[in-house]
C-alpha positions in Angstrom: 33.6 -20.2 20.6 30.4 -21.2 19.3 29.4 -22.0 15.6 28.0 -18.7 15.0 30.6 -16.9 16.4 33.0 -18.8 14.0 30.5 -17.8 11.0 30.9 -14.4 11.7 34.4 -14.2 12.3 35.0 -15.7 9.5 32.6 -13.3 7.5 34.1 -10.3 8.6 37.5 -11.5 7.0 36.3 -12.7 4.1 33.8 -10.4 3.1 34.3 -10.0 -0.3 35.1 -13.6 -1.4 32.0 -14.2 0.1 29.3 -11.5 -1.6 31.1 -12.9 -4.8 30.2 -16.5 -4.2 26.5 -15.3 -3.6 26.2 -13.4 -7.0 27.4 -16.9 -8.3 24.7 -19.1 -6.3 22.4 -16.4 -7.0 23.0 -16.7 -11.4 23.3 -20.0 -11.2 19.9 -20.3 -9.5 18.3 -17.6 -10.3 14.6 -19.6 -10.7 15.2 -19.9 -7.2 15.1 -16.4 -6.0 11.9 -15.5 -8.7 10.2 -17.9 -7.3 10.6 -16.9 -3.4 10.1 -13.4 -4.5 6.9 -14.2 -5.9 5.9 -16.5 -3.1 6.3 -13.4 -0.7 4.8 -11.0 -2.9 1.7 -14.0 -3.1 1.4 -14.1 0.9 1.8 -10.1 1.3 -1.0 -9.6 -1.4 -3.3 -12.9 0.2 -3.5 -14.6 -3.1 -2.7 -18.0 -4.3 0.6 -19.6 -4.9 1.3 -23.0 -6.6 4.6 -22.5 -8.5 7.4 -24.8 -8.9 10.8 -24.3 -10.6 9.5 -26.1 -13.9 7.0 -23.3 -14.4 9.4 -20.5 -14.0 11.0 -20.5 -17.6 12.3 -17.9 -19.2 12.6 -16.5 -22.4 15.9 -14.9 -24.1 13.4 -12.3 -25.4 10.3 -10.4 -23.5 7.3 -11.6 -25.8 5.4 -8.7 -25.0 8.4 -6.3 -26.7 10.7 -8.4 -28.1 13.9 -6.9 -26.0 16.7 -9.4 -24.4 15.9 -10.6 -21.2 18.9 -9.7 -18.5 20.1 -11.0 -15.4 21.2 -8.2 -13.4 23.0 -10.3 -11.0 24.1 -8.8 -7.6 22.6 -5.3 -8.9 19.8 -3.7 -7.3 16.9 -1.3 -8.4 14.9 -1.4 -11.3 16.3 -3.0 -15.0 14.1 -2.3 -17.9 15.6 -6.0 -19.4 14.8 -7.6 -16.2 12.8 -10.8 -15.6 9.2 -10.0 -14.1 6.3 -12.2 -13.2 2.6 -11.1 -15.1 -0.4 -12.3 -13.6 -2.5 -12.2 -16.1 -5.5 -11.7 -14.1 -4.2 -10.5 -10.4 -6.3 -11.7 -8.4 -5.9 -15.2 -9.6 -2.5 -15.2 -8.2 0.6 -16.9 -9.1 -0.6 -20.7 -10.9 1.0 -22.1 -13.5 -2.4 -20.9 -15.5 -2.5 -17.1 -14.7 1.8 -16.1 -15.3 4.0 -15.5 -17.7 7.3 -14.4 -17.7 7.9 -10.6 -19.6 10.4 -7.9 -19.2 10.0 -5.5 -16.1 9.3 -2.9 -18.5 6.6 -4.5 -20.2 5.2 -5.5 -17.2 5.3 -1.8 -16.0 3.7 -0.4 -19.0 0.7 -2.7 -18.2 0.9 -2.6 -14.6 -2.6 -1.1 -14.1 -3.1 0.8 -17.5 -6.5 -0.7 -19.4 -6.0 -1.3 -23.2 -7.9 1.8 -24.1 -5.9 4.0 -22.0 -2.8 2.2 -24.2 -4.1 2.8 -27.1 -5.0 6.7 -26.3 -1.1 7.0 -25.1 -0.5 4.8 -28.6 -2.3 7.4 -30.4 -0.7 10.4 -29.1 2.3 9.4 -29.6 2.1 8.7 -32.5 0.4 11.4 -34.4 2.6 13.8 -32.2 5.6 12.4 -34.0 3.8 12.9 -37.2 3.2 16.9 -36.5 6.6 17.3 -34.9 7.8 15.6 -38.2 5.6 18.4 -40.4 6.9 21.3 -37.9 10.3 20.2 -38.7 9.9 20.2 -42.6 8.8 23.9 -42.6 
């Protein structure tokens, strides 16, 4: 029986034990797996790529809208709380110079909007709150 005939035999019986010591590796270094994300996404898209593990650090709180940063650890799909690489200016790629790390949802709110389209949406919103306020007063 060759090696990887043992590796999968023993898989298949252990299954369980061993998706739970991935989620473990995976939280534990979780730099790691932004940082070979990104590194695909930088070859897939043909721009630059010069990050290390010291440039991936992140913050409790997204500093774009100040909401808890969460690791969503052997989950999959999209997490508002989530980590998310910005390139600042796309095309630059991902350098130490040109990221930062934000909350998925802040980097999906700017994901291709311009700053006056955000502050149209800004405006609508809010003075549609103001005249659903008035409507509700009457």
């Amino acid at each position: 029986m060759t090696a990887t005939e043992r590796w999968r035999r023993y898989y298949a019986s252990h299954r369980e034990q061993e998706k739970q010591r991935r989620v473990v590796y995976r939280r534990d270094h979780f730099e790691e797996g932004i940082l070979s994300r990104a590194k695909h996404r930088a070859k897939t898209l043909g721009v630059p790529f010069s990050l290390t593990i010291a440039d991936i650090v992140v913050p409790s709180h997204c500093p774009v809208l100040g909401i808890p940063i969460i690791f969503n650890h052997g989950r999959k799909g999209y997490f508002p709380n989530s980590v998310s690489i910005d390139r600042i200016v796309p095309s630059l790629g991902y350098v130490p110079s040109n990221i930062r790390i934000i909350s998925a949802r802040a980097n999906l709110l700017k994901n291709d909007a311009t700053a006056e389209e955000l502050r149209s949406v800004l405006y609508y919103l809010e003075t549609s709150r103001e005249k659903s306020h008035e409507h509700s007063l009457i």
